[in-house]
C-alpha positions as CSV (number, residue, x, y, z in Angstrom):
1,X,-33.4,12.0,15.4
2,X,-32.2,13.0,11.6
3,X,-28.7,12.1,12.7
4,X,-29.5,9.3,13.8
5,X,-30.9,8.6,10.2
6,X,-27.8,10.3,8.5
7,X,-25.6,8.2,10.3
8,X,-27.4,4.9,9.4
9,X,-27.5,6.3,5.9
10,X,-23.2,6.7,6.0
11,X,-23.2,3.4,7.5
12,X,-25.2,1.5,4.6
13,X,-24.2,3.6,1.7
14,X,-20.5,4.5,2.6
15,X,-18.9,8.0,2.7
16,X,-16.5,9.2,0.1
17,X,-13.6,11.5,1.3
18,X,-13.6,14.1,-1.2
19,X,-9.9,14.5,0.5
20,X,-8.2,11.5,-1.1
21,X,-11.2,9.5,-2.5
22,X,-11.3,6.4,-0.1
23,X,-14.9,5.1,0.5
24,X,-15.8,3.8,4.4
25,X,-18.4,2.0,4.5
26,X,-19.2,1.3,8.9
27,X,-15.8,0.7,10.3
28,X,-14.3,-1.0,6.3
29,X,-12.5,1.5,4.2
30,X,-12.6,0.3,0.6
31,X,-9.2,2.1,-0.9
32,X,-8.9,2.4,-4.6
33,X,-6.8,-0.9,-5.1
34,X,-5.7,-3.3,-2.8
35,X,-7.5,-5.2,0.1
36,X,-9.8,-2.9,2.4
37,X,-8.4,-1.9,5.4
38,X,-9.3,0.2,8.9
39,X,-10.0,3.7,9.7
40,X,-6.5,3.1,12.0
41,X,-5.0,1.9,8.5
42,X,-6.1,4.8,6.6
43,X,-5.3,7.2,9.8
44,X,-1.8,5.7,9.9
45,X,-1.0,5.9,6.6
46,X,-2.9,9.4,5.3
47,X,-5.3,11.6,7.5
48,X,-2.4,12.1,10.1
49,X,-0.6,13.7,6.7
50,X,-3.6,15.5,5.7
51,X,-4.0,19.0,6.2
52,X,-7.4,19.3,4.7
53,X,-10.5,20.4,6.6
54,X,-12.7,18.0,4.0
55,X,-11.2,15.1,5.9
56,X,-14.0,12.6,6.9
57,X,-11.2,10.3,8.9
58,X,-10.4,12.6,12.1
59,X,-12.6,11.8,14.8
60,X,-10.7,9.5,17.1
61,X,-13.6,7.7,18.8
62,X,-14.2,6.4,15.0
63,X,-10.4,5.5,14.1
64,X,-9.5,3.2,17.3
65,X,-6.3,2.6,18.5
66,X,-3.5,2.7,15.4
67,X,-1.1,0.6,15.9
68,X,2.3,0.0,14.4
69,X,1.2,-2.3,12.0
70,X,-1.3,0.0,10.2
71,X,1.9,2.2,9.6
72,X,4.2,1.8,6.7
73,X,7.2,-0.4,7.4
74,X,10.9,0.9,6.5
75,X,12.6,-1.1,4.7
76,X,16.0,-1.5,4.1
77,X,18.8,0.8,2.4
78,X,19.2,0.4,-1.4
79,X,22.3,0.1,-2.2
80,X,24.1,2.2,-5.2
81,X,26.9,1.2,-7.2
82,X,28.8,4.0,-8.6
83,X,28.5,7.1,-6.7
């Protein structure tokens, strides 16, 4: 039963990742600029990378499916003049 209460406690209050800082609060990750995003999102772009055990983003029943989306996008080749 005291899960059950310290996961309705993460859910109203949020979780900080003492990883890379991001607060979730439920299923909304609240980043430190910028519009919130997904776990996926946050998955995607940073916990895949992240060889820390303080992590709070690698359970995959809580990230979802990550799409290509939540993913950076490449763009396209600079240019340089010169060399």
């Amino acid at each position: 039963m005291a899960e059950t209460n310290d996961e309705s406690t993460k859910q109203a209050t949020g979780e900080t990742c003492p990883v890379c800082g991001v607060t979730i609060l439920g299923d909304e990750v609240r980043f430190s600029s910028g519009s919130p995003g997904t776990r996926a999102r946050l998955y995607a772009r940073v916990c895949q990378y992240a060889q820390d055990r303080g992590c709070i983003n690698k359970d995959p029943s809580q990230i979802g499916q990550v799409s290509q989306e939540d993913g950076y996008t490449e763009g396209e080749d600079v240019k340089l003049s010169g060399g």
